[in-house]
LOKOLTOR-112556 format. One record per residue (C-alpha): x, y, z; residue number from 0. Coordinates in Angstrom, 2 decimals. Last residue first. Example, Ala and Ser with C-alpha at 12.3 -4.5 7.8 and 13.67 -1.06 7.14 Angstrom:
# LOKOLTOR-112556
+---------+---------+---------+-----+
!      c1 !      c2 !      c3 !   k !
+---------+---------+---------+-----+
!   13.67 !   -1.06 !    7.14 !   1 !
!   12.30 !   -4.50 !    7.80 !   0 !
+---------+---------+---------+-----+
This chain:
# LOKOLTOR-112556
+---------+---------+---------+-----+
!      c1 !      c2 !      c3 !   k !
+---------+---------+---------+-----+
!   -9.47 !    7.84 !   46.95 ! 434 !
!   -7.45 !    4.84 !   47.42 ! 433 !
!   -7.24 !    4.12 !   43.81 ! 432 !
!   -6.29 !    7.48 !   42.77 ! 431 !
!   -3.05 !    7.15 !   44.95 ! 430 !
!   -1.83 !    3.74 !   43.12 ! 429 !
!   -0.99 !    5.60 !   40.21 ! 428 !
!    1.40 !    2.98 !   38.21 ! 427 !
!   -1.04 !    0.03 !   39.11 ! 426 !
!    0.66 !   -3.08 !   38.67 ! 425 !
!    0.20 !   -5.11 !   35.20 ! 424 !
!   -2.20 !   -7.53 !   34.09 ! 423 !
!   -2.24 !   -6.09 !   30.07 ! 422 !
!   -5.69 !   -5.22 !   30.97 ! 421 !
!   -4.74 !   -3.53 !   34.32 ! 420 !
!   -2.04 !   -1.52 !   32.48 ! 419 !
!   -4.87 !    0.09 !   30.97 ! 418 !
!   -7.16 !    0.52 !   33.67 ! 417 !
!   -4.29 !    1.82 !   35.65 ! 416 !
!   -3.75 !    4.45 !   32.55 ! 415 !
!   -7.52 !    5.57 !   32.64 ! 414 !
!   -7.36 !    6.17 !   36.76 ! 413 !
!   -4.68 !    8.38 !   35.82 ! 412 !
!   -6.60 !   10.32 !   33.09 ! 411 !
!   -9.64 !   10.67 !   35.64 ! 410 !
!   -7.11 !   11.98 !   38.45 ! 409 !
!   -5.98 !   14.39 !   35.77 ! 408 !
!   -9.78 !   15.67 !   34.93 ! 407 !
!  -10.32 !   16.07 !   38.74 ! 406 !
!   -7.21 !   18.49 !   38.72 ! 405 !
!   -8.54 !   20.37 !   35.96 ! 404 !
!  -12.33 !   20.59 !   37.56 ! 403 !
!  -12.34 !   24.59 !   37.45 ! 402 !
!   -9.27 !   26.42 !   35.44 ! 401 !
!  -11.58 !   27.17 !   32.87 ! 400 !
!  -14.11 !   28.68 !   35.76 ! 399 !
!  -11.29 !   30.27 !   37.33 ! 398 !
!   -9.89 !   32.21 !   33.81 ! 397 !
!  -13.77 !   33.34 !   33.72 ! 396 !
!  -13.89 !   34.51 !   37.14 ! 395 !
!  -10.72 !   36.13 !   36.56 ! 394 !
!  -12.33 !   37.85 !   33.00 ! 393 !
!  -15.20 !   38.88 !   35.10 ! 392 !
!  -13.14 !   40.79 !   37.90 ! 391 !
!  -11.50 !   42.25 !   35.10 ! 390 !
!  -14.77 !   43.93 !   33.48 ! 389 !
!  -15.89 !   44.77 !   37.05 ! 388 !
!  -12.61 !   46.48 !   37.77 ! 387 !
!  -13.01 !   47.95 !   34.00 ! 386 !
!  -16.64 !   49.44 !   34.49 ! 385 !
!  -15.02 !   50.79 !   38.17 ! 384 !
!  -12.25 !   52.52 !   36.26 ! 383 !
!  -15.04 !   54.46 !   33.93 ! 382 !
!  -16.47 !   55.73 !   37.22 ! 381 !
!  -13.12 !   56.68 !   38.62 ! 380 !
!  -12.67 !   58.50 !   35.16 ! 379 !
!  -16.01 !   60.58 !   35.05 ! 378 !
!  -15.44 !   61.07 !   39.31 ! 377 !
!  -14.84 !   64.94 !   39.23 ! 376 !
!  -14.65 !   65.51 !   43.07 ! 375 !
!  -16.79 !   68.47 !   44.68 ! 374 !
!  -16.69 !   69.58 !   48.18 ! 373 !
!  -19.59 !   71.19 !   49.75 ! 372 !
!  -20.37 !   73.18 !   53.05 ! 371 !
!  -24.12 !   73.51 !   53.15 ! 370 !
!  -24.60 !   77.63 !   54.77 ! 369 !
!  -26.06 !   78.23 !   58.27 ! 368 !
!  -25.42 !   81.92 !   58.78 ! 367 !
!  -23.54 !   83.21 !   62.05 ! 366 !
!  -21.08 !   84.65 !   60.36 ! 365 !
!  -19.92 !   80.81 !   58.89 ! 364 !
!  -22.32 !   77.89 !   59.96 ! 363 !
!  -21.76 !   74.64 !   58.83 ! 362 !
!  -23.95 !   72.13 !   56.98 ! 361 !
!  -22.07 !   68.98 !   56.18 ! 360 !
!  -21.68 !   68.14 !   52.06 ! 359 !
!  -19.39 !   65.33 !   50.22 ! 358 !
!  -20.02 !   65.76 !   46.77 ! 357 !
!  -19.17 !   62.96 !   44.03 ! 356 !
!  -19.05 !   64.29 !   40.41 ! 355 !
!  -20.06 !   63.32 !   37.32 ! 354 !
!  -19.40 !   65.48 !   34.09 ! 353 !
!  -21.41 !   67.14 !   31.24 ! 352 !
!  -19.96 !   69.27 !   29.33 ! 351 !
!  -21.98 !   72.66 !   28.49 ! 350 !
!  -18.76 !   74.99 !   28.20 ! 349 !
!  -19.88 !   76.57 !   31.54 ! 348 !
!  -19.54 !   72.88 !   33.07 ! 347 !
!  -22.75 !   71.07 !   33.90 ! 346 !
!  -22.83 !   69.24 !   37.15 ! 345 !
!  -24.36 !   65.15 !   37.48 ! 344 !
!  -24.96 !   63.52 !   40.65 ! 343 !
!  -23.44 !   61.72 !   43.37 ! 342 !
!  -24.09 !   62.88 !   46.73 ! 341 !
!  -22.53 !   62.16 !   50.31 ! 340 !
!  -23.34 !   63.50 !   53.61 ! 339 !
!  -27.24 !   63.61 !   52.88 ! 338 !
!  -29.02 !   62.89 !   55.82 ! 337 !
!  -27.56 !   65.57 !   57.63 ! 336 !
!  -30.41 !   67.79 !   57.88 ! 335 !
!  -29.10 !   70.68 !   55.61 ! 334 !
!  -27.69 !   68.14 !   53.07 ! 333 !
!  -31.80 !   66.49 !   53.21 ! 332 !
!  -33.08 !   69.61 !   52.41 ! 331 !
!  -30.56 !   70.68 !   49.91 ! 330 !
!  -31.31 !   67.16 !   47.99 ! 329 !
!  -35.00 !   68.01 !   47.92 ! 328 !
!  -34.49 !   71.27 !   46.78 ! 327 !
!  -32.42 !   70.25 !   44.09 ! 326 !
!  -34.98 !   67.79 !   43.08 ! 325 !
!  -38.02 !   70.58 !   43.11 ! 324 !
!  -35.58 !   72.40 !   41.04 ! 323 !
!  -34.94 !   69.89 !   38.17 ! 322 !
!  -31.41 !   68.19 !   37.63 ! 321 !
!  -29.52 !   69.62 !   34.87 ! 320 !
!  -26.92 !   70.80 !   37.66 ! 319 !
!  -25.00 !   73.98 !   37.08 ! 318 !
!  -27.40 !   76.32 !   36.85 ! 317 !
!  -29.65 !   74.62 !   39.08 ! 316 !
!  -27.74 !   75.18 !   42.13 ! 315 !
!  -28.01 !   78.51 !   42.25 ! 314 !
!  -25.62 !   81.27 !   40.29 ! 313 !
!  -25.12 !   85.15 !   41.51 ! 312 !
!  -22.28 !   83.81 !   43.40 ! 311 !
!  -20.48 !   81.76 !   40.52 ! 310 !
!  -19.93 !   84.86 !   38.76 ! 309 !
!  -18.24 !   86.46 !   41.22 ! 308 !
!  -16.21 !   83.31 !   41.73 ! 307 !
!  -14.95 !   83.49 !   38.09 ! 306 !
!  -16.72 !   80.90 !   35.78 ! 305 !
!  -15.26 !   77.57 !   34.21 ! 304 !
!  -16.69 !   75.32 !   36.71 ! 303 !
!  -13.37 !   73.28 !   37.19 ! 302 !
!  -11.58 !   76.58 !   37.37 ! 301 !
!  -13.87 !   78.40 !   39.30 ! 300 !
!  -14.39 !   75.88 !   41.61 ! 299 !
!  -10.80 !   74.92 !   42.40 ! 298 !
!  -10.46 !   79.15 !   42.99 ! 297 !
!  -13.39 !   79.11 !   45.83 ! 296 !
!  -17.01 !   79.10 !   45.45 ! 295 !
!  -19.29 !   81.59 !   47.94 ! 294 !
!  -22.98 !   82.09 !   48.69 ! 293 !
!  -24.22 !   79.36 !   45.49 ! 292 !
!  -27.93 !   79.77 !   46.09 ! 291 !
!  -30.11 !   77.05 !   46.52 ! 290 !
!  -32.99 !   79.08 !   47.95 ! 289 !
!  -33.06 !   78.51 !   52.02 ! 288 !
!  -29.92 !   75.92 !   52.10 ! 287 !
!  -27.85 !   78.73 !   51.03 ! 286 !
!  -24.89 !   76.81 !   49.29 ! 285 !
!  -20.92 !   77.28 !   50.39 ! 284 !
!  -18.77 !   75.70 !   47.26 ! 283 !
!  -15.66 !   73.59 !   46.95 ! 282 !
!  -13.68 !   72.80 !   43.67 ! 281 !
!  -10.29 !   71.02 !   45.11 ! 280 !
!   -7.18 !   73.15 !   44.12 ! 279 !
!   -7.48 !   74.80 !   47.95 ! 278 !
!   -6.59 !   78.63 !   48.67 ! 277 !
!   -9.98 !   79.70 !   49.45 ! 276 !
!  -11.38 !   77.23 !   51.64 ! 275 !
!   -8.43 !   76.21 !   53.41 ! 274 !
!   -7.77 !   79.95 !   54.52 ! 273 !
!  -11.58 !   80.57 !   55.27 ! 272 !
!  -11.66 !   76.64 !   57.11 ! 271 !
!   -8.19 !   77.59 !   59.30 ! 270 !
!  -10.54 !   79.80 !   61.57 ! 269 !
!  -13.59 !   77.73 !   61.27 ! 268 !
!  -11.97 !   75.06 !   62.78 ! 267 !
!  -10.61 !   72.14 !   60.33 ! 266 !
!  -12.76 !   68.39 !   60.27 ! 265 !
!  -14.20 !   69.18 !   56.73 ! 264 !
!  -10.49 !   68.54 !   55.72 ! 263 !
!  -11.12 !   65.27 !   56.50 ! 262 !
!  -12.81 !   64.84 !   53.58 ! 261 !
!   -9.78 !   66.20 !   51.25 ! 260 !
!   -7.26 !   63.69 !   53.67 ! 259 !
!  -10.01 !   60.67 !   52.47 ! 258 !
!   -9.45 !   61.16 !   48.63 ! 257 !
!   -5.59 !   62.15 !   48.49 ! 256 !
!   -5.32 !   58.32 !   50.95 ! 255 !
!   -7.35 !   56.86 !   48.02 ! 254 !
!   -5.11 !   54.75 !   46.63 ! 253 !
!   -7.00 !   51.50 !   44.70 ! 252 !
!   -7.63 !   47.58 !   45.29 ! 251 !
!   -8.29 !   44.54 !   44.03 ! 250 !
!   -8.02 !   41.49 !   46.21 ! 249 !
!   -8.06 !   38.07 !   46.06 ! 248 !
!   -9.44 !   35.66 !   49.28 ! 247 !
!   -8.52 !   31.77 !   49.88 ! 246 !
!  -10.04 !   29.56 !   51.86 ! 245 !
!  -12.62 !   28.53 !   49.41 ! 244 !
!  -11.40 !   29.21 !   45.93 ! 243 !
!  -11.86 !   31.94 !   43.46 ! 242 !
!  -12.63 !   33.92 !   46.67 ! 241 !
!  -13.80 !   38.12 !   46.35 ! 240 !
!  -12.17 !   41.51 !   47.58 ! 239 !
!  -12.70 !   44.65 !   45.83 ! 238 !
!  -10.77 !   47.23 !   48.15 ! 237 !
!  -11.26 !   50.69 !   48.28 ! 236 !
!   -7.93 !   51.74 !   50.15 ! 235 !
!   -6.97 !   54.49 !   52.63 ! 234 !
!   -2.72 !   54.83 !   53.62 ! 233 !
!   -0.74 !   54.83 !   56.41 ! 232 !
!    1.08 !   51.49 !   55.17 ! 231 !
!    1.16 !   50.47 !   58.63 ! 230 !
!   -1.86 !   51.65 !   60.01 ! 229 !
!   -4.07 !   50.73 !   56.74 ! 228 !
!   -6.99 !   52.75 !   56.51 ! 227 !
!  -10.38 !   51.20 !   54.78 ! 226 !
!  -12.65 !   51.03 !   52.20 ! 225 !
!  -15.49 !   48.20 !   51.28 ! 224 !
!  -16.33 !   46.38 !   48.48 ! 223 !
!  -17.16 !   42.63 !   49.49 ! 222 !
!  -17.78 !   39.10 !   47.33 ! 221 !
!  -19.01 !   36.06 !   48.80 ! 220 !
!  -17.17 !   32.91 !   49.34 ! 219 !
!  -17.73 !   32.37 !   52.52 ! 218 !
!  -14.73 !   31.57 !   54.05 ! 217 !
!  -12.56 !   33.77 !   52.17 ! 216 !
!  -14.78 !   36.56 !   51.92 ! 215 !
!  -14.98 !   35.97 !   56.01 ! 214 !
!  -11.46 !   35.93 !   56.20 ! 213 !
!  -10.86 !   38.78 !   54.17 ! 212 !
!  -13.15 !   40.89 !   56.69 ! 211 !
!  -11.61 !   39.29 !   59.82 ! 210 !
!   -8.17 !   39.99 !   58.89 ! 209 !
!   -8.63 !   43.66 !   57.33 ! 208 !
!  -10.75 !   44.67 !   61.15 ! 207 !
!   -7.88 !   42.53 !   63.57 ! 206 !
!   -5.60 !   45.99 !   62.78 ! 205 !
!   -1.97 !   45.11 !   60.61 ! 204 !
!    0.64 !   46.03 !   63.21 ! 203 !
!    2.90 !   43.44 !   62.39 ! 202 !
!    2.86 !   44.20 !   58.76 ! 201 !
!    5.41 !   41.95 !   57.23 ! 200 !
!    4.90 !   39.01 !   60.27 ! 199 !
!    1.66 !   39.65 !   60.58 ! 198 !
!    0.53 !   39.36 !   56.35 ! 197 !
!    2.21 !   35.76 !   56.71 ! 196 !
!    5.06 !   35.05 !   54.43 ! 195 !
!    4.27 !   33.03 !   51.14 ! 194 !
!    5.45 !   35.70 !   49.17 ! 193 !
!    6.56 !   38.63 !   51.27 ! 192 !
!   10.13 !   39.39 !   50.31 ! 191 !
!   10.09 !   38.47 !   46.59 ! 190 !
!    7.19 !   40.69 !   45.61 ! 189 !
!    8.54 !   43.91 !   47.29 ! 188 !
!    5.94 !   45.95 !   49.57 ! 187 !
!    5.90 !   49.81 !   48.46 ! 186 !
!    2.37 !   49.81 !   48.63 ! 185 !
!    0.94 !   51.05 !   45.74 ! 184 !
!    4.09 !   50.06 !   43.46 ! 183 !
!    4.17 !   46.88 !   44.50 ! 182 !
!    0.80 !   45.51 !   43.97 ! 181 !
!    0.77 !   47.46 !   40.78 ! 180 !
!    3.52 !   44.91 !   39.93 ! 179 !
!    0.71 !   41.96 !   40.67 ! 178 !
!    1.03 !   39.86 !   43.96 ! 177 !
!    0.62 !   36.49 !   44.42 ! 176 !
!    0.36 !   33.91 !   47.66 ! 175 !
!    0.73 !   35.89 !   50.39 ! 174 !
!   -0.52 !   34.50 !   53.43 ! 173 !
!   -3.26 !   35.55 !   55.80 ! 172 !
!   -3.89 !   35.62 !   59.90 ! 171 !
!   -6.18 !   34.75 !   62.47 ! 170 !
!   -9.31 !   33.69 !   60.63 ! 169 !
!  -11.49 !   31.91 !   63.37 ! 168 !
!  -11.97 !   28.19 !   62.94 ! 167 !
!  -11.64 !   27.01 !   66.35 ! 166 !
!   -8.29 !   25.84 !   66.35 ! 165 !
!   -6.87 !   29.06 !   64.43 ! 164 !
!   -7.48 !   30.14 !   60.84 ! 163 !
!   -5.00 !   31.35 !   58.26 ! 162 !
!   -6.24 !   32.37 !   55.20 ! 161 !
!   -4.61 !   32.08 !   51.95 ! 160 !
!   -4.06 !   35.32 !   49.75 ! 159 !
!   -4.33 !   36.42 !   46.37 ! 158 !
!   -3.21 !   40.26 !   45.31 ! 157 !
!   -4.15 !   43.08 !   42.88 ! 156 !
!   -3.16 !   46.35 !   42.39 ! 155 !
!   -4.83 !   48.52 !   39.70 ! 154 !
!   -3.18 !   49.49 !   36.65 ! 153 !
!   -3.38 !   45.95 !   35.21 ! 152 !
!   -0.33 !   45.13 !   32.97 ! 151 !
!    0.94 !   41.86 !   34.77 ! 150 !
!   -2.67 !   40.79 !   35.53 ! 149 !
!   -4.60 !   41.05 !   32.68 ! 148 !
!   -0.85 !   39.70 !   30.87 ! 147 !
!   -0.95 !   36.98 !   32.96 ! 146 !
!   -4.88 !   35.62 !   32.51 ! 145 !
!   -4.68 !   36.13 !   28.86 ! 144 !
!   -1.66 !   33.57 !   28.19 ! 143 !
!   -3.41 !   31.74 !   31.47 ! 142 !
!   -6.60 !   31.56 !   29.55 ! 141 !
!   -4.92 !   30.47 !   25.91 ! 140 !
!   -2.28 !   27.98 !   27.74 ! 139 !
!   -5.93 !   26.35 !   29.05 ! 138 !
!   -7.52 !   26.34 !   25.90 ! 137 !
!   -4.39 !   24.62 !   24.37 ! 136 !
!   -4.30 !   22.07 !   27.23 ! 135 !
!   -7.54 !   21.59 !   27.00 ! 134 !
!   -7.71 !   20.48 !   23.91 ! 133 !
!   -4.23 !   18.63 !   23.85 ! 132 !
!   -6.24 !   16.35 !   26.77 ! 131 !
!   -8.99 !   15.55 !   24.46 ! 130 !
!   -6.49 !   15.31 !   21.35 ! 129 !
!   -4.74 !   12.25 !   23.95 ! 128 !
!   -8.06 !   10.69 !   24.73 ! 127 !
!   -9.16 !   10.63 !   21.18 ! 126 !
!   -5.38 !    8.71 !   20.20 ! 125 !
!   -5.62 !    6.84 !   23.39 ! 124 !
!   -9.39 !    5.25 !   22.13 ! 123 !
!   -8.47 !    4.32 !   18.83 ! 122 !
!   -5.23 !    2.80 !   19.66 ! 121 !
!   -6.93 !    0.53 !   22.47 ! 120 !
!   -9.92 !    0.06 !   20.69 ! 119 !
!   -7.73 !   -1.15 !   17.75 ! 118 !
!   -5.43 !   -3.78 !   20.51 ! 117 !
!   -1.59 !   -3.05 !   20.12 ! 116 !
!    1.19 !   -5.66 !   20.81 ! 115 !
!    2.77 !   -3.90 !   21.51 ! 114 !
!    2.40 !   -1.17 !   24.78 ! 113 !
!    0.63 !    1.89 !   24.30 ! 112 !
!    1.69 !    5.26 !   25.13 ! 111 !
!    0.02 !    8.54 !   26.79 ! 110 !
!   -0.38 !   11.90 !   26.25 ! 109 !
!    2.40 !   13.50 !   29.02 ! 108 !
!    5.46 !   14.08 !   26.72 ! 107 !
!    9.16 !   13.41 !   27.13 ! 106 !
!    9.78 !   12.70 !   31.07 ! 105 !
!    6.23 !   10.08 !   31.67 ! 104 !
!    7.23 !    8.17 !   28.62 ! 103 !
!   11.17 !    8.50 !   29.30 ! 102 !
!   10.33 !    7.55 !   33.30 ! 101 !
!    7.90 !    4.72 !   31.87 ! 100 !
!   10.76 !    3.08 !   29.86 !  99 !
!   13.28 !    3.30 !   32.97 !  98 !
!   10.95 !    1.00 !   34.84 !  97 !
!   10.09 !   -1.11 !   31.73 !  96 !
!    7.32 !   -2.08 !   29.77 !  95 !
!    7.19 !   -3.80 !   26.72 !  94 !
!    7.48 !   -2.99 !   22.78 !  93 !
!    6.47 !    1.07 !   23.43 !  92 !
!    4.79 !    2.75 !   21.00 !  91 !
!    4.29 !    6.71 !   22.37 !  90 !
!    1.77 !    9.14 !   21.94 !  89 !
!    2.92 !   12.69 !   20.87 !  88 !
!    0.79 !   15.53 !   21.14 !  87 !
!    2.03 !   18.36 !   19.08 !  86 !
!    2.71 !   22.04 !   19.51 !  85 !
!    5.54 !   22.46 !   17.21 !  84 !
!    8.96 !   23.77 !   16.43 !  83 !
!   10.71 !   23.63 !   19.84 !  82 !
!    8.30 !   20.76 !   21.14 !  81 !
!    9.52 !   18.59 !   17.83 !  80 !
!   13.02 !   19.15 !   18.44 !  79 !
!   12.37 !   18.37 !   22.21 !  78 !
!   10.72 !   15.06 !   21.06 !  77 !
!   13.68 !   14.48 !   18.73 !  76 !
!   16.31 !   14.59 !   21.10 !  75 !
!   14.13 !   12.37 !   23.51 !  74 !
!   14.06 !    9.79 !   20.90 !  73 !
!   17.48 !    9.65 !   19.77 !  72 !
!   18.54 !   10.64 !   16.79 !  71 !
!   20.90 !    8.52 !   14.38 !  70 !
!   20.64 !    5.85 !   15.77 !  69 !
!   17.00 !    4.90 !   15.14 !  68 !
!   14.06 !    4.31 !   17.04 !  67 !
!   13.10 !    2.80 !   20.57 !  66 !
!   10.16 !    5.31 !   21.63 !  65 !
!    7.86 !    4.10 !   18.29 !  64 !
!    6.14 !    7.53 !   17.63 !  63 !
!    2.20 !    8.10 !   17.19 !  62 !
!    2.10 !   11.39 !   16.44 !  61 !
!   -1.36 !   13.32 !   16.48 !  60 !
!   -2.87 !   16.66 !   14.60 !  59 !
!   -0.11 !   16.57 !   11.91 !  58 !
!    2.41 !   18.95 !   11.15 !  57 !
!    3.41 !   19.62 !    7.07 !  56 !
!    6.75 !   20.31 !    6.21 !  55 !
!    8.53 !   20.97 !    9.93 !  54 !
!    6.66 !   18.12 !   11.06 !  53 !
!    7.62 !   15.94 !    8.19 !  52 !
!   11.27 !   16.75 !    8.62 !  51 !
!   11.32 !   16.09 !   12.52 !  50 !
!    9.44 !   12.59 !   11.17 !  49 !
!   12.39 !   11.75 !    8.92 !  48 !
!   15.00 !   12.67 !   12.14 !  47 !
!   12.90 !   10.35 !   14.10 !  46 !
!   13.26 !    7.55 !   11.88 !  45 !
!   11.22 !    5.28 !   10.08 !  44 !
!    8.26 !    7.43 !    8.79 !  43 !
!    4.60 !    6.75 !    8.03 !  42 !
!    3.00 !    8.45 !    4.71 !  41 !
!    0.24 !   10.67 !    6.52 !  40 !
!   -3.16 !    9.30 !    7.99 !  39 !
!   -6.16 !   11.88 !    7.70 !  38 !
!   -8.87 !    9.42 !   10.16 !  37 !
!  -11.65 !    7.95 !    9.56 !  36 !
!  -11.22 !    4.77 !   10.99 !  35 !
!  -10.45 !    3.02 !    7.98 !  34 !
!   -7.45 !    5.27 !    7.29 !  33 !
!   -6.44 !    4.13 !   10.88 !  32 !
!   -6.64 !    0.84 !   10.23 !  31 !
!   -4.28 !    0.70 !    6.95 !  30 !
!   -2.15 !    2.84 !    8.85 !  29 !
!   -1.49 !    0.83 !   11.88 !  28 !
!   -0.89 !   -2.36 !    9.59 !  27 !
!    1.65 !    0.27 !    7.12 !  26 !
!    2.82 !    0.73 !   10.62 !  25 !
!    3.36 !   -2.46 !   12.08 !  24 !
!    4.87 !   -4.13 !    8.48 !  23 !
!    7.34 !   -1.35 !    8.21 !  22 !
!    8.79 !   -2.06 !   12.15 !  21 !
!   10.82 !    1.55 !   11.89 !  20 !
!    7.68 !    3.49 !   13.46 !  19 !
!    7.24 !    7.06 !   13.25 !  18 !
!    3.50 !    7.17 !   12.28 !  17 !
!    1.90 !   10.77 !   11.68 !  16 !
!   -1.69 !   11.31 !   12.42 !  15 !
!   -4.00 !   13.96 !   10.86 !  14 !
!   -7.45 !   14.98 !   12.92 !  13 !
!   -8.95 !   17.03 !   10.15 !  12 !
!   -9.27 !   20.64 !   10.72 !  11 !
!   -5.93 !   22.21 !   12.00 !  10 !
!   -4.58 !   20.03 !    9.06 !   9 !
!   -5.50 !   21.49 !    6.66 !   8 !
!   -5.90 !   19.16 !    4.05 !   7 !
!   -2.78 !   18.72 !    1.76 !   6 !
!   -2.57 !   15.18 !    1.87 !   5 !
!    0.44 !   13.16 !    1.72 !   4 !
!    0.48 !   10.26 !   -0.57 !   3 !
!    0.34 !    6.68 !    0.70 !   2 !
!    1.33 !    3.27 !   -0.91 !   1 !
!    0.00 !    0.00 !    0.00 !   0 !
+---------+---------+---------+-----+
């Protein structure tokens, strides 16, 4: 029988390659193959002929004879092949042997079969083997896209293992991964804390960041919360959620610049004027009787676009699209403390429209109640939340790939017992048996 190479694609036929110097064995394993259904190229007799073959035309499976030629051995070949190809190799193996196993188990991880070969047998390795190469590929794919999201995120993230005491409590956490923005937000270098405990980097680390990750940890269920870290001295908004029982990731932004603005709203009334008027961050002074703007310093002007004189013959309605009867709603419940923070949309003298957060307290100043207000343009923090979601998805999504992997393997090993079982050999994963 004679056989010409095909010039199907082979990315859409499943296309086998025989190396096998017993000529009778392969034109037998070819013949049946063919039959089977599937592509079956011209069978080689060397492992340099079949590096050549590759390199000309890859198949989807190689089924390679592990005692070959002189001229190259096996395991020479196999790492030719890996450099120039991604293709699952199953070995032909005439018996077993310890040290025949170890070059199995060393040079590619699809499977063999021993001589002489039963059709199921073939039939059924060769599916099993593309199977596994499937998944493989898909999962190289995810973790491909899963590194980069989290080499080149902007935000810092982190994944930690609990630590729980006798009783179940979370008492401490462990580094397991950190991201480079990890590092740059906190000044806290990779290589020194991975797998140390969070208390023996940050000794001072406060009981309130222990118990919270340990509950996401333990439970499973997602938090967004912020908080001050004592020995960082800085304020965080944290995303934390588990992509695995007892364990807790985290995503998580700087907002120290944030928090020191609101406690700003702490100052006497003496250092208030000063702060007032001299501070970048837009603020305005509202008369919680009509709405009126009673004083804007120079961060409002220039975020607002007007000069402060102009900005005190405004009311709140000239810069918010919201109706009146809403505004005086919102002024009402500023004025009674029920509305500390606001998030709403202000119109810029050039007619842009941006969102802002606003934290208000009612103060008096000369003896007049006025709504103390401090604006923060929040158009890019809002679009950075859309991609903290959008990455949060994509990590669920790398997890759910990732999901059921190690379940798979122990199937695959229980597989190769069965095999060896029909040929009435020992076990090789005795482990899987147990459980």
């Amino acid at each position: 029988m004679s056989f010409e190479p095909k010039l199907t694609n082979s990315l859409y036929k499943k296309s086998i390659l025989i190396v096998e110097d017993d000529e009778i064995l392969a034109m037998h394993l070819a013949d049946y193959l063919s039959k089977a259904g599937y592509e079956v190229y011209e069978p080689v007799s060397t492992a340099k002929n079949a590096v050549d073959k590759i390199k000309a035309d890859p198949p989807t499976v190689i089924l390679m004879d592990i005692e070959l030629g002189k001229e190259m051995k096996e395991i020479e070949a196999i790492e030719e092949i890996s450099r120039i190809s991604d293709i699952p190799i199953i070995f032909i193996a005439g018996f077993l042997e310890e040290n025949l196993q170890n070059k199995a188990k060393i040079a590619a991880s699809y499977g063999y079969l021993v001589k002489p070969l039963l059709e199921r047998e073939l039939t059924e390795t060769i599916e099993r083997a593309l199977y596994k190469h499937k998944i493989d590929q898909q999962m190289k794919v995810s973790e491909t896209r899963y590194r980069l999201l989290f080499e080149e995120m902007v935000e810092a993230f982190a994944l930690h293992e609990v630590v729980l005491d006798e009783n179940g409590k979370p008492i401490d956490y462990i580094f397991l991964d950190v991201n480079p923005a990890f590092e740059r937000l906190t000044g806290l270098k990779k290589e020194v804390i991975i797998n140390k405990h969070v208390l023996e980097i940050l000794p001072n680390t406060e009981s309130y960041w222990i118990e919270t990750y340990g509950n996401v940890a333990l439970t499973e269920e997602d938090i967004v919360f912020e908080n001050y870290s004592l020995d960082l001295d800085r304020w965080y908004t944290v995303v934390a959620f588990s992509p695995k029982k007892g364990q807790f990731a985290t995503i998580f932004m700087d907002i120290t610049d944030r928090k020191k603005s609101e406690e700003t709203l702490q100052e006497s009334e003496e250092r208030f004027r000063k702060m007032f008027s001299e501070h970048d961050v837009p603020m305005l002074l509202i008369d919680p009787k009509d709405n009126s703007i009673v004083d804007a310093n120079s961060g409002a002007a220039n975020y607002y676009g007007y000069p402060i004189e102009k900005l005190c013959t405004m009311k709140l309605g000239d810069i918010n699209p919201r109706s009146s009867d809403e505004m005086d709603k919102i002024i009402v419940g500023s004025n009674e403390k029920k509305n500390k923070y606001l998030v709403f949309p202000n119109r810029l003298a050039n007619g842009e429209i941006r969102m802002v957060e606003i934290y208000t307290t009612p103060i008096v100043i000369n003896k007049n109640p006025v709504i103390y207000s401090i604006i923060h343009d929040i158009s890019e923090r809002i679009e950075a939340e859309k991609k903290l979601k959008n990455q949060l998805d994509e990590l669920r999504r790398w997890h759910d790939v990732t999901l059921g992997r190690e379940e798979r393997i122990i199937e695959l090993k229980r597989e190769v017992n069965q095999l060896l079982k029909i040929h009435g050999m020992p076990s090789k994963y005795n482990s899987v048996e147990e459980n």
